[in-house]
MARDRENVEX-529633 format. One record per atom (N, C-alpha, C): residue in one letter; x negated, y, z negated. Coordinates in steps of 0.001 Angstrom, whole numbers, padded with zeros to 6 digits, always signed. Atoms other than C-alpha are relative to their C-alpha. Layout:
<nodes>
aXYZ
...
</nodes>
This chain:
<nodes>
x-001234-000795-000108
x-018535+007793-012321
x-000350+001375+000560
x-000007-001413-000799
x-018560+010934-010179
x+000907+001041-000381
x-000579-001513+000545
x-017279+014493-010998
x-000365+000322-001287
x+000075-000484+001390
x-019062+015140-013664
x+000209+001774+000196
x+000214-001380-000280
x-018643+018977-014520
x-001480+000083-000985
x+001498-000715+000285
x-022008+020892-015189
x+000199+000764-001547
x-000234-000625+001369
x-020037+022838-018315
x-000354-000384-001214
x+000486+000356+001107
x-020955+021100-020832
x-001566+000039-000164
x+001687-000641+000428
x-024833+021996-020031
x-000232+000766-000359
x-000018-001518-000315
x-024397+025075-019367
x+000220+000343-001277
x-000182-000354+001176
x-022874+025512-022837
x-001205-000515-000882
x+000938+000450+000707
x-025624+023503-024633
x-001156+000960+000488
x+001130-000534-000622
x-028031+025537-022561
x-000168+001550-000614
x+000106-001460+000659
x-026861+028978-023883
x+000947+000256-001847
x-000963+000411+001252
x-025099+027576-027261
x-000521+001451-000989
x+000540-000519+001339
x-025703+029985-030216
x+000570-001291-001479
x-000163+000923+000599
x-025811+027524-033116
x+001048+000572-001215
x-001226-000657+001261
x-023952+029297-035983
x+001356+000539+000392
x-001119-000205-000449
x-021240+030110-034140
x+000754-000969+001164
x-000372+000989-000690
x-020919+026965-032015
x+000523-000758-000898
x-000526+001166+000841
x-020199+025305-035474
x+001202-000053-000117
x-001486-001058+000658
x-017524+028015-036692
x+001002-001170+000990
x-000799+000303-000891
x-015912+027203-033464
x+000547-001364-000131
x-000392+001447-000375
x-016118+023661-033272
x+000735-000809-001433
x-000585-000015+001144
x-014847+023355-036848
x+001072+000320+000128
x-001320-000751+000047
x-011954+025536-036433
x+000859-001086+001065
x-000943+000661-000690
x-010983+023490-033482
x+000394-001665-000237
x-000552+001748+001224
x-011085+019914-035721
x+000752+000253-000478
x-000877-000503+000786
x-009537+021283-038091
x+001668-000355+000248
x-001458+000086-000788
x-006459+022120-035542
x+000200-001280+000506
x-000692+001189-000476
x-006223+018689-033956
x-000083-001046-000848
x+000421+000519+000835
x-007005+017219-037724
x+001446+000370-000481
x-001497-000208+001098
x-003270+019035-038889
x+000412-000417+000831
x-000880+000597-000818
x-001674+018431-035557
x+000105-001759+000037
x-000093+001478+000070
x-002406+014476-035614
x+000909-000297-001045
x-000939+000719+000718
x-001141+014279-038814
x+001265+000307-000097
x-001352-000674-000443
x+001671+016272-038392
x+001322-000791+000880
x-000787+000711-000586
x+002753+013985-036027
x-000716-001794-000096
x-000131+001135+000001
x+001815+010629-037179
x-000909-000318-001283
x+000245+000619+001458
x+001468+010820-040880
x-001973+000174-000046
x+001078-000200+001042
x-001730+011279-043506
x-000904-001175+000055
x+000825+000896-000018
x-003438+007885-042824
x-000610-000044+001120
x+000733+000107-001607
x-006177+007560-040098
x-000005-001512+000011
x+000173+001857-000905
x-006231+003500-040536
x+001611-000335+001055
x-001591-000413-000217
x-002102+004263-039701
x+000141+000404+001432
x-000152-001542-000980
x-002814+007213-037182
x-001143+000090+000864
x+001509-000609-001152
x-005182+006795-034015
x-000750+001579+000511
x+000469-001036-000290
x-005359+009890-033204
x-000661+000952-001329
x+000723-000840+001323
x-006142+011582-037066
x-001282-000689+000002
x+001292+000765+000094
x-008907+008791-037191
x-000528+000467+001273
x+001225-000685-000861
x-010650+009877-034027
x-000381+001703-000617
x+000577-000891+000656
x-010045+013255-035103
x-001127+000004-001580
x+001273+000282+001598
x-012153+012483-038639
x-001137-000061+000789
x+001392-000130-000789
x-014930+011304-036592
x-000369+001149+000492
x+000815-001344-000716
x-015226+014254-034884
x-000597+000697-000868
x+000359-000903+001039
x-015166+016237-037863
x-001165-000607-000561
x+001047+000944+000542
x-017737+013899-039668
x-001281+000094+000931
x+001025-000230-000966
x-019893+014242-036689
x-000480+001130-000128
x+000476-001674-000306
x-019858+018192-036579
x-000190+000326-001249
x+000535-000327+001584
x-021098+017828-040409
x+001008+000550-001084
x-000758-000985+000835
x-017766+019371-041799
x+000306-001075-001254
x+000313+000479+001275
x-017683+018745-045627
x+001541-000649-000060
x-001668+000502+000294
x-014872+015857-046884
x+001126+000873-000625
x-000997-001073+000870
x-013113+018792-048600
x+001040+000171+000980
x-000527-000585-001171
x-012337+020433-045454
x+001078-000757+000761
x-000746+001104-000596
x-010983+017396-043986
x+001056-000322-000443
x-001114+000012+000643
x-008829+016450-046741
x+000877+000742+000138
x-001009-000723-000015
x-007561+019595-046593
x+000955+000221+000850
x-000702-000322-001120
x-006611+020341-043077
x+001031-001366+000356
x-000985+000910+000392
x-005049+016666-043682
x+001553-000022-000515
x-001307-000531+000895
x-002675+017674-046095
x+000898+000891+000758
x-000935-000896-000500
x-001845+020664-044432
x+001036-000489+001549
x-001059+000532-000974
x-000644+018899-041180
x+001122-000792-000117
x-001292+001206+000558
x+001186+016068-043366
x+001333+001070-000628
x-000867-000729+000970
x+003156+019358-045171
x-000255+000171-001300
x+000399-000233+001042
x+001707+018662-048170
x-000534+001372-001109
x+000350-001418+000937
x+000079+022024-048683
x+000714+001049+001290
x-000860-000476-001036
x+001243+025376-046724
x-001379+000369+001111
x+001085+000125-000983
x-000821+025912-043001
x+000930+000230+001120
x-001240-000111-000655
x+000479+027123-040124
x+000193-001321+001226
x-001010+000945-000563
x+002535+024892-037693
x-000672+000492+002051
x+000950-000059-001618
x+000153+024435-033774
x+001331-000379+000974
x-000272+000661-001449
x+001655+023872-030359
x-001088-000746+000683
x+001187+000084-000762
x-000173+022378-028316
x+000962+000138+001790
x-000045-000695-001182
x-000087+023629-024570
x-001469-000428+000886
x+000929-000238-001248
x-002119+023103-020952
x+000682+001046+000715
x+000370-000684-001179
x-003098+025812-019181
x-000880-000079+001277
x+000617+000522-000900
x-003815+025939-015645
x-000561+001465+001002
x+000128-001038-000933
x-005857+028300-013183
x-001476-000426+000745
x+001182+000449-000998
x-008448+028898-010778
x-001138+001379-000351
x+000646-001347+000246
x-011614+031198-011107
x-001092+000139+001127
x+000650-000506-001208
x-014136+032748-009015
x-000621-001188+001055
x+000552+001343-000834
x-015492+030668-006132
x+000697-001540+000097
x-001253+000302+000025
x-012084+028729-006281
x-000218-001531-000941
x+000014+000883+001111
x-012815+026724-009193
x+001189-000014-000570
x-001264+000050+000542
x-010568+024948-010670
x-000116-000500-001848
x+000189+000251+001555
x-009863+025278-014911
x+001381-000168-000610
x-000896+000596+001173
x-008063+023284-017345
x+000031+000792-001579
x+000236+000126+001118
x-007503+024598-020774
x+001260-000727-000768
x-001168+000849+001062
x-006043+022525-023593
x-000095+000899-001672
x+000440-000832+000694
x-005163+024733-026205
x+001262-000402-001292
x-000894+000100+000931
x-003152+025115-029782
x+000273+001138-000562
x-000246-001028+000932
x-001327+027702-031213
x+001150-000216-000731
x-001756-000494+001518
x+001262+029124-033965
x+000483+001414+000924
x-000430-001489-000975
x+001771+032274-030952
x-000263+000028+001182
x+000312+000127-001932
x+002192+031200-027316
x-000018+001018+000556
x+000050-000837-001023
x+003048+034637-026185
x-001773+000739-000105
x+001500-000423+000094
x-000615+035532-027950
x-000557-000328+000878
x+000619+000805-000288
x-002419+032817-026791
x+000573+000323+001812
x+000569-000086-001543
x-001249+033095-022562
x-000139+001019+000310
x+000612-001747-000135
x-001647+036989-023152
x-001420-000043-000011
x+001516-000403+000143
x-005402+036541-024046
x-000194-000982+001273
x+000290+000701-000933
x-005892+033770-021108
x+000374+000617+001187
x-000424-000819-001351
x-003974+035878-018299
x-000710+000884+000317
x+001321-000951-000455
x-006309+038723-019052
x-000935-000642+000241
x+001007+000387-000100
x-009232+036745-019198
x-000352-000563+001707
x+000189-000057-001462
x-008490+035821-015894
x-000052+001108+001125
x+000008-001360-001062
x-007414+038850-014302
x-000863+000397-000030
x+001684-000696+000259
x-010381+040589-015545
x-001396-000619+000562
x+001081+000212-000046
x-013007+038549-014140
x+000565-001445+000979
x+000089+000509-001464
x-011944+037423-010346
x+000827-001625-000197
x-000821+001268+000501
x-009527+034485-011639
x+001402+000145+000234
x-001892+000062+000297
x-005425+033798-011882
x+000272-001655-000431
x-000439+000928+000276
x-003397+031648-013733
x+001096-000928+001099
x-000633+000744-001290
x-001443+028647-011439
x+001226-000595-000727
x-000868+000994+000325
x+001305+026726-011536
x+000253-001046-001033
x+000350+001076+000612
x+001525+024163-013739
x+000551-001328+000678
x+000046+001191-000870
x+000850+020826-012067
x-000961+000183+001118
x+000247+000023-001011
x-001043+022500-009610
x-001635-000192-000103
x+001646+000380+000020
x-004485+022126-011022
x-000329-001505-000655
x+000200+001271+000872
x-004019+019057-013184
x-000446-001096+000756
x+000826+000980-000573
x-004176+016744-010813
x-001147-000427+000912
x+001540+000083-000194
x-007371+017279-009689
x-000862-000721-001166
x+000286+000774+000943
x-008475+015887-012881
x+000317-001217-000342
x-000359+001398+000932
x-008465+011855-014536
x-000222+000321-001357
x+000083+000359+001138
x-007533+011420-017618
x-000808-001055-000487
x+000864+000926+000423
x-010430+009333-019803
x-000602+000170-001567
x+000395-000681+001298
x-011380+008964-023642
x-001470-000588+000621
x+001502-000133-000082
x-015421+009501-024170
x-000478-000578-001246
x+000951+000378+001088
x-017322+007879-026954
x-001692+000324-000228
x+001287-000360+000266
x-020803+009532-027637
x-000960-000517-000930
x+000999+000425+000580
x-023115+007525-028585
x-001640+000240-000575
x+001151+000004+000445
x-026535+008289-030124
x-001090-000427-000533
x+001171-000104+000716
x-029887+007727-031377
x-000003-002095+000564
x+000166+001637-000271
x-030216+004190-029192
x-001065+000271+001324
x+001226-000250-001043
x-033165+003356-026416
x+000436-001099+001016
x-000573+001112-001066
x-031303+001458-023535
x-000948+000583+000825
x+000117-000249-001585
x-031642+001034-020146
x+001288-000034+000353
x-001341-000471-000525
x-028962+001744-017708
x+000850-001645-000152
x-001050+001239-000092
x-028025-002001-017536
x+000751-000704-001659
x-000145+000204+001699
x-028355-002409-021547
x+001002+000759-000260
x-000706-000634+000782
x-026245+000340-021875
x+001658-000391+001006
x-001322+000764-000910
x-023822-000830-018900
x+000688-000999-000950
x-000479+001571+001130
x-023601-004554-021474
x+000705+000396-000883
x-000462-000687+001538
x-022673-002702-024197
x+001410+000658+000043
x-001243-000976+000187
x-020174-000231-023128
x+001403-000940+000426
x-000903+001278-000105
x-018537-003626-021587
x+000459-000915-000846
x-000191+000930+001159
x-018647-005336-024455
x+000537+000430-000975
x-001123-001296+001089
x-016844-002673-026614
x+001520+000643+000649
x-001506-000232-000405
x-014173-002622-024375
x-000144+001265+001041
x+000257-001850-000890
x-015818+000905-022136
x+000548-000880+001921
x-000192-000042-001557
x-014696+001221-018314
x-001482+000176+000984
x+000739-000474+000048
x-017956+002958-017889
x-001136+000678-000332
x+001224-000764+000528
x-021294+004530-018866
x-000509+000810+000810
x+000819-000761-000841
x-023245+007534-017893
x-001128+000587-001558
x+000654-000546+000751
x-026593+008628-019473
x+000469+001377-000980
x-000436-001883+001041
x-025936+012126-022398
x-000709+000936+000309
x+000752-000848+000065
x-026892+015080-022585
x-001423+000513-000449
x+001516+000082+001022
x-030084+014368-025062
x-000147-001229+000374
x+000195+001490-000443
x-031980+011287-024631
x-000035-000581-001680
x-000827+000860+001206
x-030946+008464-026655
x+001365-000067-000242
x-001732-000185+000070
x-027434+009340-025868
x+000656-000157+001180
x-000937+000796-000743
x-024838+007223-023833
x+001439+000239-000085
x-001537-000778+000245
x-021300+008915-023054
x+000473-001962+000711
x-001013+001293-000424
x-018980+005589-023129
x+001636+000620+000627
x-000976-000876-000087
x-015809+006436-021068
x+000744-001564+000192
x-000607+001027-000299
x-012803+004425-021068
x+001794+000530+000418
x-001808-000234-000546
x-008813+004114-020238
x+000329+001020-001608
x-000982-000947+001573
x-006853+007023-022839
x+000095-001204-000906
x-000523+000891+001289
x-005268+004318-024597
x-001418-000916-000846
x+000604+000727+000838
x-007900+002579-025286
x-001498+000331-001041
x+001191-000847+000420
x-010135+005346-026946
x+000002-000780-001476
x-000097-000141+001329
x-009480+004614-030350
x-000693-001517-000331
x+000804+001514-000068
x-010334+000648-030059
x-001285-000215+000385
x+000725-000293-000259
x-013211+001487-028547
x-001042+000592-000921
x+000887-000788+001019
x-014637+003688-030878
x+000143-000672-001370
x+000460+001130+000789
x-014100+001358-033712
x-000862-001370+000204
x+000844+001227-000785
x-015476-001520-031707
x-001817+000624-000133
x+001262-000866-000340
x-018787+001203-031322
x-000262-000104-001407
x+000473-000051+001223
x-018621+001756-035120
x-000479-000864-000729
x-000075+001474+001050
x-018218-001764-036197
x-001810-000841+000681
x+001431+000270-000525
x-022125-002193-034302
x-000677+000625-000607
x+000730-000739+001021
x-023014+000200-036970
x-001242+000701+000960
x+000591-001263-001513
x-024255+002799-033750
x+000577+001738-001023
x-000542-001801+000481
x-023821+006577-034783
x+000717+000488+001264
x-000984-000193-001373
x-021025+008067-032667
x-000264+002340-000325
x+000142-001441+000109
x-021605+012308-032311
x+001466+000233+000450
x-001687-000877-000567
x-018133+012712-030240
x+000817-001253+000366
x-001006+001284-000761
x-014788+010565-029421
x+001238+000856+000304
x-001068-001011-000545
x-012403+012401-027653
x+000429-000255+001402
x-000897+000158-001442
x-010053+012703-024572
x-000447+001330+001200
x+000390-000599-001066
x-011525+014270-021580
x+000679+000051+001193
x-000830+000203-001273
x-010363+015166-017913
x-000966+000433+000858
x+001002+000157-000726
x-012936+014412-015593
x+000355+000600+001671
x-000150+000057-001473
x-012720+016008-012045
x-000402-000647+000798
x+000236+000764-001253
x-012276+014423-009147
x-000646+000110+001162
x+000974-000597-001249
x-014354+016711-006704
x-000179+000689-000610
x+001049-001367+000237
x-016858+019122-007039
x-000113+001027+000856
x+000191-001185-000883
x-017148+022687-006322
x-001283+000349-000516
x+001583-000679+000314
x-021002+023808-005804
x+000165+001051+000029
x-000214-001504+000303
x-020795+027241-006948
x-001523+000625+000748
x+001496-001315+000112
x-023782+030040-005392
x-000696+000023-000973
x+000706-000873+000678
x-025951+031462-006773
x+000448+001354-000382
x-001092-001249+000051
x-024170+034364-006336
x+001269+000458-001200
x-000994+000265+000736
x-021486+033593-007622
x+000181-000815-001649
x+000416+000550+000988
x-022778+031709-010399
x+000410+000705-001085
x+000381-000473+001151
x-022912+034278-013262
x+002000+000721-000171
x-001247-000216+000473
x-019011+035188-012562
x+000729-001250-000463
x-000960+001369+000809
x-017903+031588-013506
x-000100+000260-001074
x+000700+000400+001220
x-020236+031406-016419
x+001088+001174-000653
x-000439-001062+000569
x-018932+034688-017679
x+001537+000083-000277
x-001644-000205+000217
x-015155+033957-017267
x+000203-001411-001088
x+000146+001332+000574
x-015916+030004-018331
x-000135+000761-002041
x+000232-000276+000998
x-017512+031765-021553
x+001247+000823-000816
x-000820-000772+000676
x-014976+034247-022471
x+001417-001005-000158
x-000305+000945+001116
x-012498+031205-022524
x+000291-000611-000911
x+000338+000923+001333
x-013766+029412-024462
x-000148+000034-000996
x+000323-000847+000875
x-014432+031677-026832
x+001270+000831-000850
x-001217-000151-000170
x-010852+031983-026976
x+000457-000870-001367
x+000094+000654+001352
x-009886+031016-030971
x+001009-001021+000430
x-000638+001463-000429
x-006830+028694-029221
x-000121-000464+001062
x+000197+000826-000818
x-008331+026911-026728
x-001295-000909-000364
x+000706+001561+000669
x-009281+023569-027747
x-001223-000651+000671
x+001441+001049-001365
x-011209+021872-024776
x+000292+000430+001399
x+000272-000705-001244
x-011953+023609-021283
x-000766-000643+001017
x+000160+000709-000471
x-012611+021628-018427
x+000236+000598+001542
x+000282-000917-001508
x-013652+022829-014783
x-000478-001252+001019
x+000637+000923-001232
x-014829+021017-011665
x-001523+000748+000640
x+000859-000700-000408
x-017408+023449-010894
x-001694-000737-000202
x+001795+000158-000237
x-021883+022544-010251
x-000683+001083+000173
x+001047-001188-000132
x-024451+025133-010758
x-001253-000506+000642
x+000919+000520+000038
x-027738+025075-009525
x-001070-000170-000834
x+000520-000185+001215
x-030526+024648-012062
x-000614+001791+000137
x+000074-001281+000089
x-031793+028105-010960
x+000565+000709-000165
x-000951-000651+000281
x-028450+029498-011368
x-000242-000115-001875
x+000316+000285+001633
x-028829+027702-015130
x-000823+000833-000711
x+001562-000275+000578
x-032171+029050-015728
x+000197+001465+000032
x-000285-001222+000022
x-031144+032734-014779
x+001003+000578-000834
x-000562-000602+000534
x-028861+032807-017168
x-000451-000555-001396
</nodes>
């Protein structure tokens, strides 16, 4: 599958760990009330709360936590009440960025994203006008297995995947498949008694922009600030660095 974006190295490459958790916690959490919010307190019930669990379960967060942010999306306890929202724009070196984001304060939330662009050689677009540059595809992250490309090809076929591409760590096989059929998928993965790190809905670009060198350290820098952004969920670019661009930063 082609278009991969480079962002997700790039972040592993300059991660800080104690604050990659916070983050990635906070943002379960939010699509852990929103699921149920909209399709009820049971994950055997509710595809989407059950992927969300996994995630959470993956990123180590304690069953408390889970329960809780459960409850709070079913109404059960009080929590506040998400949107969810895509934003669309372009940033330096005419990259193009997706964010998928949630809030309880839209005018907050495209106030901190409008600056973030203005400030650092970017603007927000249309909506529609960047999206479809992107496919929609759920991901299944597989871990701690010793294929080969064709072993892991069998497999991701045999669980119902569209596709395979090697992970980010070795021993790890990103399974990608049709949206709908994320959730079947990732039980199909579980029920092989495999460890799954991520299962989630991605938007894969369709072409690549090779960024400079040059230009390199203003993506990173707008990419980062972002993301870094307490409602924006998952951030998704078309952009390629080079590894020396990587390495310099």
């Amino acid at each position: 599958m082609s278009g991969h974006s480079k962002w997700a190295t790039t972040k592993r490459k300059k991660a800080r760990i104690d604050q990659a958790r916070a983050k990635s916690w906070t943002r379960v959490i939010k699509e852990i009330s929103v699921a149920a919010r909209l399709g009820g307190d049971d994950p055997d019930g509710n595809p989407r709360l059950r992927l969300a669990v996994v995630k959470a379960k993956a990123a180590n967060m304690p069953a408390k936590n889970i329960e809780t942010a459960i409850q709070k999306g079913a109404g059960k306890l009080d929590g506040a009440n998400y949107e969810e929202i895509l934003y669309e724009g372009y940033g330096p070196a005419g990259v193009a960025i997706l964010l998928e984001c949630m809030t309880d304060n839209k005018n907050r939330t495209v106030g901190e994203i409008r600056n973030a662009f203005a400030k650092n050689n970017g603007n927000m677009a249309e909506n529609g006008s960047v999206a479809w540059m992107f496919e929609e595809k759920g991901k299944v992250v597989v871990t701690g297995v010793k294929w080969t490309e064709d072993e892991a090809t069998e497999f991701a076929l045999d669980v119902g995947g569209d596709d395979v591409q090697p992970g980010e760590e070795d021993g790890e096989w990103e399974i990608y498949t049709d949206p709908n059929d994320l959730a079947p998928v990732t039980k199909a993965v579980e029920a092989k008694g495999l460890s799954i790190t991520d299962s989630t809905f991605v938007r894969l670009p369709k072409n690549i922009v090779k960024v400079s060198d040059e230009d390199a350290p203003k993506v990173i820098k707008l990419m980062e600030l972002l993301d870094d952004l307490d409602d924006v969920q998952n951030l998704f670019a078309n952009f390629e660095l080079s590894e020396a661009a990587l390495e310099a930063e």
